[in-house]
SEFIDO-37493 format. One record per residue: residue in one letter; x, y, z of N, C-alpha, C in turn. Coordinates in steps of 0.2 Angstrom, whole numbers, plus 5000, padded with zeros to 4 digits. Last residue first. Example, Ala and Ser with C-alpha at 12.3 -4.5 7.8 and 13.67 -1.06 7.14 Angstrom:
# SEFIDO-37493
S506449895035506849955036506450005039
A506649725039506249785039506649845039
***
This chain:
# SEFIDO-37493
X492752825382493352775383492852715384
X491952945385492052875377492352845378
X493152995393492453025391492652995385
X494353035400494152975398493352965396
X494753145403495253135397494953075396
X493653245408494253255404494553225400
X493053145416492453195412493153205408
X493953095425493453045418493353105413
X494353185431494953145427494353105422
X493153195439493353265434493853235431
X493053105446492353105440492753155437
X494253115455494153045449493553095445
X493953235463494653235456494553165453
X492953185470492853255464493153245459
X493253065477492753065472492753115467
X495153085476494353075480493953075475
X496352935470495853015471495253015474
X497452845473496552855476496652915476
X498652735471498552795469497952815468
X499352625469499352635475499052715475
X499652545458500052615458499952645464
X498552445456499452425451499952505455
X497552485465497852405464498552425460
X497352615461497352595466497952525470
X497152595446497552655450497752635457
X496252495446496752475442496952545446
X494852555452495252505454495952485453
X494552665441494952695450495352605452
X494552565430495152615429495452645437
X493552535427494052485431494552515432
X492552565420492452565425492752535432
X493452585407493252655413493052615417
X494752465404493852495404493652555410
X496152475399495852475403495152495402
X496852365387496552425389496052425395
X498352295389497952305389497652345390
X499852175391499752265389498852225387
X501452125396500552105398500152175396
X503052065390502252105391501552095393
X504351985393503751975393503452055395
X505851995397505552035391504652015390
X506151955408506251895402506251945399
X505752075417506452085416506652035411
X504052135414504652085415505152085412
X502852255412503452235407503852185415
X501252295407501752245412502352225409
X500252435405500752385403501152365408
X498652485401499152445405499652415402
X498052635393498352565392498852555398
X497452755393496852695398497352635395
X498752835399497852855393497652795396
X499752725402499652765398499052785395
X500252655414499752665412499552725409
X501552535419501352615416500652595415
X502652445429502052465428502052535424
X503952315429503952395427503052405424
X504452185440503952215434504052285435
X505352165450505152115445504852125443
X505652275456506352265457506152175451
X504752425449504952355455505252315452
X504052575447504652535446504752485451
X502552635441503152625445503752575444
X501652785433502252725432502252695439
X500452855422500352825432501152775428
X499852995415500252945413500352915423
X498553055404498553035412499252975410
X499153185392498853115394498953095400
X499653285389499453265383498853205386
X500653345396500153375395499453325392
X502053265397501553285403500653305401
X502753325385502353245384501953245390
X502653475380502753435385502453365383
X502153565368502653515365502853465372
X501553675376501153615370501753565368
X501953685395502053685387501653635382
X501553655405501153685402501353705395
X502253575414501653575415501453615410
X503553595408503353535407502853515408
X503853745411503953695405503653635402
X503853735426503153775422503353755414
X504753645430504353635429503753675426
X505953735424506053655420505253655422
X505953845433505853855427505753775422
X505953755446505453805444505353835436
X507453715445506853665443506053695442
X507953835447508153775439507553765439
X507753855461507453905456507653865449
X508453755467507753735469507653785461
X509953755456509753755461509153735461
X511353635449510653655451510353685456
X512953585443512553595450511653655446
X513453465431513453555432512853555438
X513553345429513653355436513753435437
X512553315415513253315417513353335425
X511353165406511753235411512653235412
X510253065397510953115400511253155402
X509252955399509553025400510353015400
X509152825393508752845397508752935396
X509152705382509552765382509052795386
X509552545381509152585378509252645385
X510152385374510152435380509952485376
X508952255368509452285370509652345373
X507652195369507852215360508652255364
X507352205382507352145377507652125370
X508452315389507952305389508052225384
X509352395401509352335396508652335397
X509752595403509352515405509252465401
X510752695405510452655402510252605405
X511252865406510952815410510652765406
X512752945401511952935401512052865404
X513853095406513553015406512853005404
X514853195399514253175396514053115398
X516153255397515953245403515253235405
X516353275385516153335388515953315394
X515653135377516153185377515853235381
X514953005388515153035380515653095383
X515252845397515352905393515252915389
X513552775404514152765398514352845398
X513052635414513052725414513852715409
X511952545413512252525413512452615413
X510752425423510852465422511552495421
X509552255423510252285421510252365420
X508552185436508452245428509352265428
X507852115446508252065439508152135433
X508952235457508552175458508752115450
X509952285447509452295452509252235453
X511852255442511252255442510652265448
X512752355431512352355437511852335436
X514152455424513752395422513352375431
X515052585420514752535424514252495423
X516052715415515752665413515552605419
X516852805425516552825423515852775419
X518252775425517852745428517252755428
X518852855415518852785413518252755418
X518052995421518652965417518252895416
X517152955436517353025434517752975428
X515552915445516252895442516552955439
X514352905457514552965450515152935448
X513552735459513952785460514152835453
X511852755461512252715458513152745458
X510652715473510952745471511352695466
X509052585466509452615469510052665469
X508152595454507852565462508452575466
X507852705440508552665446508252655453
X506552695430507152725434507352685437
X505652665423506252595419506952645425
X504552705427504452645430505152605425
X505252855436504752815433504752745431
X506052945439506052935432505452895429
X506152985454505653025448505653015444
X507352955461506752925464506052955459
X509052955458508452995456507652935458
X510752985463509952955465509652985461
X512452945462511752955455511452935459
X513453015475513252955473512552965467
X515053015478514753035475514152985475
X516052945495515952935487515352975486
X515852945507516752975506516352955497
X514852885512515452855513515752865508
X514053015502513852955505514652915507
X513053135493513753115496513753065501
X512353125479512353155486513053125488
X511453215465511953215466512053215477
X509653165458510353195461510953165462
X508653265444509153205448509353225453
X507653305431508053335439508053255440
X507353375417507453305421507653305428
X507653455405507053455409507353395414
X508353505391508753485397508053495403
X507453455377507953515380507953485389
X508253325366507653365372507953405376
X508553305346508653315356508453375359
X507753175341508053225342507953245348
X506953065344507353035339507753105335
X506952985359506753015356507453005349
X506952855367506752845361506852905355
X507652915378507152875380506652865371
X508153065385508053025376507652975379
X508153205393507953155392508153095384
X509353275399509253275394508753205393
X509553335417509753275413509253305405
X510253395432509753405426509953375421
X510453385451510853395444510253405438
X510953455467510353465461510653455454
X511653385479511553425476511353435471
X511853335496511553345490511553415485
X512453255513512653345508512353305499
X511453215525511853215518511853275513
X510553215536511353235537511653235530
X509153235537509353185538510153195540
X508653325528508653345533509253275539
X509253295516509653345519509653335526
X508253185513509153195515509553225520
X507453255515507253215517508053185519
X507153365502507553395508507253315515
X507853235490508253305493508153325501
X506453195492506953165492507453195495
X505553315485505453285491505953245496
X506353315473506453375477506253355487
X505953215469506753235469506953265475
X504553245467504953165469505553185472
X504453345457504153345467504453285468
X505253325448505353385450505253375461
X504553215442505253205444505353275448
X503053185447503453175444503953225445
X502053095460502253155456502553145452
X500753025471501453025470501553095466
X499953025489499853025479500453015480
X499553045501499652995499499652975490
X499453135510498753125504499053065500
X500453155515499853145520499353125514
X501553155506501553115512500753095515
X501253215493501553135494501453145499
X500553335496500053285490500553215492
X501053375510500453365509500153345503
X502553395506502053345510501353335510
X502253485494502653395493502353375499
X501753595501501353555495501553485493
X502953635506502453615512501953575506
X504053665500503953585503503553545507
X503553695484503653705489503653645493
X502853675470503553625471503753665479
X501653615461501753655465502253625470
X500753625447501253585451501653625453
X498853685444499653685443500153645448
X497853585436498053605440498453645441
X496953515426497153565427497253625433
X497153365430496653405433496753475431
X498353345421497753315420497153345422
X499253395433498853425427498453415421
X498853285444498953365445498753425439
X499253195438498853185439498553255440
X500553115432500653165432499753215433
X501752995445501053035439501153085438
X502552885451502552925447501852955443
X502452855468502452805463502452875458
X503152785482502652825478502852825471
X503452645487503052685490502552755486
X504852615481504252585479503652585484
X505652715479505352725472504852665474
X505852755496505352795492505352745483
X506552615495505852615499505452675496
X507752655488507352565486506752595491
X508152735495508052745489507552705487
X508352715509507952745507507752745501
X509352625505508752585511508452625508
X510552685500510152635498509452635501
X510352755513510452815507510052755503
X510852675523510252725523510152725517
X512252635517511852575519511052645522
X512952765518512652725511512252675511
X512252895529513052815527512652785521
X511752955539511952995533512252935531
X510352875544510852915549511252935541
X509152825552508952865548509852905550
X508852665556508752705557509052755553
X506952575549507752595550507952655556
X505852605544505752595549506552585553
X504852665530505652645530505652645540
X503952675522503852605525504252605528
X503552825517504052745511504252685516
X502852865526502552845521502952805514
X503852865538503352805537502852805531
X504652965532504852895532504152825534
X503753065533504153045526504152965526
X503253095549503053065541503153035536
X504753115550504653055554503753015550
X504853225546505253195543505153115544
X504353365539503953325547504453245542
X505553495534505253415535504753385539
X506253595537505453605537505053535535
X507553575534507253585543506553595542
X507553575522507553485525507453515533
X507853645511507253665516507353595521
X508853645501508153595499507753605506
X509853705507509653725500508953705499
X509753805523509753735519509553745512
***
């Protein structure tokens, strides 16, 4: 199996994204699951923060997201996704995206998605982008059909062609649509994503490095928590942004992100990145 999905404790997985269903390969799962892991685990990148390394085997995904009850980013999110699939009955397969997301030159190809298969159709999941990602699959389209318009919950998502067989993922925001990523359905294997992730934990030019970032996504606010600023974004376009005070900071992790270090790894996140704050 590409993604390990026989080395699942899979009946863990699902009850740590709440999913109580049953578990069978058809789009009506695939949905169910998508929408229940983005709103169970949630995106960080807390691991290097701690100077740690991100560790992408399957037995380290269960034990930080399942039993220890953290989250990730996109690499261990996907990947945990994947062999949870796999193990499940759906053929997947590993894509890689260009992030943009404001930037104002282009990012080298780091991003992991996927591609699965569902009632005879292709389908765009990614459960790892964080709090402006996809609460649901979206279908792959090819040509003309390729362009879509969709809504989650109350957030509009729109997937546009470029050339070369070039979609990007967009989401409306208040000032208007804005540019997630973009990919093409050139296949990936687990080994890509090992070299994407030693890139992104430890390169100087990684935006991972820099700062403790905590996202999630729900179907009526998008949460961040950037270095010690909260932000509440609503699908009117209302903000609620704020600085968090150190000694509100385990609670606010906890309460907006579902997200408990133990005693060590909290005092060692302050001693590092929130000393004077």
């Amino acid at each position: 199996m590409t993604w390990n999905g026989e080395e699942l404790d899979v009946a863990a997985y699902l009850a740590r994204i709440g999913y109580d269903g049953e578990a069978k390969p058809d789009l009506a799962t695939l949905r169910a699951l998508h929408r229940a892991h983005v709103a169970a685990i949630p995106f960080e990148n807390l691991e290097i923060m701690l100077g740690r390394p991100v560790l992408l085997d399957l037995a380290a995904l269960q034990a930080k997201m399942v039993r220890q009850r953290r989250g990730g980013y996109c690499y261990e999110q996907n990947l945990l996704f994947a062999a949870a699939l796999e193990h499940i009955g759906f053929t997947v397969k590993g894509l890689a995206a260009r992030v943009r997301a404001g930037a104002s030159s282009t990012r080298a190809v780091t991003h992991m998605l996927l591609d699965v298969e569902a009632d005879g159709e292709h389908w765009h999941c990614d459960v790892g982008f964080g709090a402006d990602g996809l609460l649901e699959p979206v279908p792959l389209r090819t040509g003309a059909a390729m362009r879509q318009d969709v809504r989650q919950g109350e957030w509009r998502y729109g997937v546009e062609a470029e050339e070369e067989g070039v979609r990007v993922l967009r989401t409306e925001r208040s000032e208007g649509w804005f540019d997630l990523y973009a990919h093409t359905t050139a296949r990936c294997l687990p080994v890509d994503y090992v070299v994407m992730n030693h890139y992104s934990s430890t390169h100087p030019r990684s935006p991972f490095i820099r700062r403790p970032v905590l996202q999630r996504a729900g179907f009526d606010v998008r949460r961040r928590l950037t270095g010690a600023r909260l932000t509440l974004t609503r699908p009117d376009g209302s903000v609620d942004e704020h600085d968090v005070p150190v000694d509100e900071l385990r609670d606010t992790m906890v309460r907006e992100f579902g997200v408990e270090l133990g005693d060590d790894d909290f005092a060692e996140l302050i001693r590092m990145h929130y000393a004077g704050a």
